[in-house]
Phi, psi and omega in degrees: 000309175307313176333289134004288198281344176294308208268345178271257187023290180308276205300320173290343159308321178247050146067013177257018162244177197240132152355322187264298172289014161277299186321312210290306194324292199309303176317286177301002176090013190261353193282257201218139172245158174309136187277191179283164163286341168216168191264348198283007195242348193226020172274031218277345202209148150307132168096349181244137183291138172250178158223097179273162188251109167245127164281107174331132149226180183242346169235178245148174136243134160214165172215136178085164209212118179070309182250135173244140158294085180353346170259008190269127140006026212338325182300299183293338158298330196259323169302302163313314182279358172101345197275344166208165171255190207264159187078325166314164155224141170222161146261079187258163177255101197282133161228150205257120174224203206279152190271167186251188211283311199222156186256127161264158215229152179180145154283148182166110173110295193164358222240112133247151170265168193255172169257142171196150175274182190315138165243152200307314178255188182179128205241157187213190180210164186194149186285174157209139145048261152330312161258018179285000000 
């Protein structure tokens, strides 16, 4: 499946797959699996990307607003960005990237996030496709 999700990446970063053939990927199962409870296992580089089928939840620890702290909750993180509801399923695309110095914390959705000063890894979430 990473092999799968690396080479969908590649090509979707430069804009040569189309909406329909992500769908058919997403169908056959090759696309995004359920995700980790947190990213910190999978933060291993800066730049790589996952695609997860994540299901909303509303609680959690998450810390920090757009960019989260590889120990913030990946469900409930996806609900604070706005990007699923709680109960919901989407398919988004996790890119592991670099942390900044400080996580700002902020209510959004029903979700607050914490405040935390720097932590080693760190996550973002960016839509595709698939849920416009």
């Amino acid at each position: 499946m990473k092999v799968i999700q690396e080479l969908v990446a590649y090509f979707d970063r430069r804009g040569q797959l189309k909406p329909q053939e992500m769908s058919q990927l997403l169908e056959q199962g090759l696309l995004a699996h359920d995700p980790p409870r947190t990213m910190v296992d999978h933060c291993t580089e800066v730049g790589l990307s996952y695609y997860f089928r994540i299901t909303g939840e509303s609680d959690g620890p998450v810390w920090g607003s757009d960019l989260y702290t590889g120990d913030s909750t990946v469900a409930t993180a996806a609900v604070h960005a706005g990007l699923v509801k709680p109960g919901d399923t989407a398919v988004l695309r996790v890119v592991v990237v670099e942390p900044p110095e400080r996580f700002e914390g902020s209510l959004r959705h029903g979700v607050t996030s914490h405040d935390f000063e720097r932590f080693g890894t760190a996550f973002r979430f960016e839509r595709i496709g698939l849920n416009d």
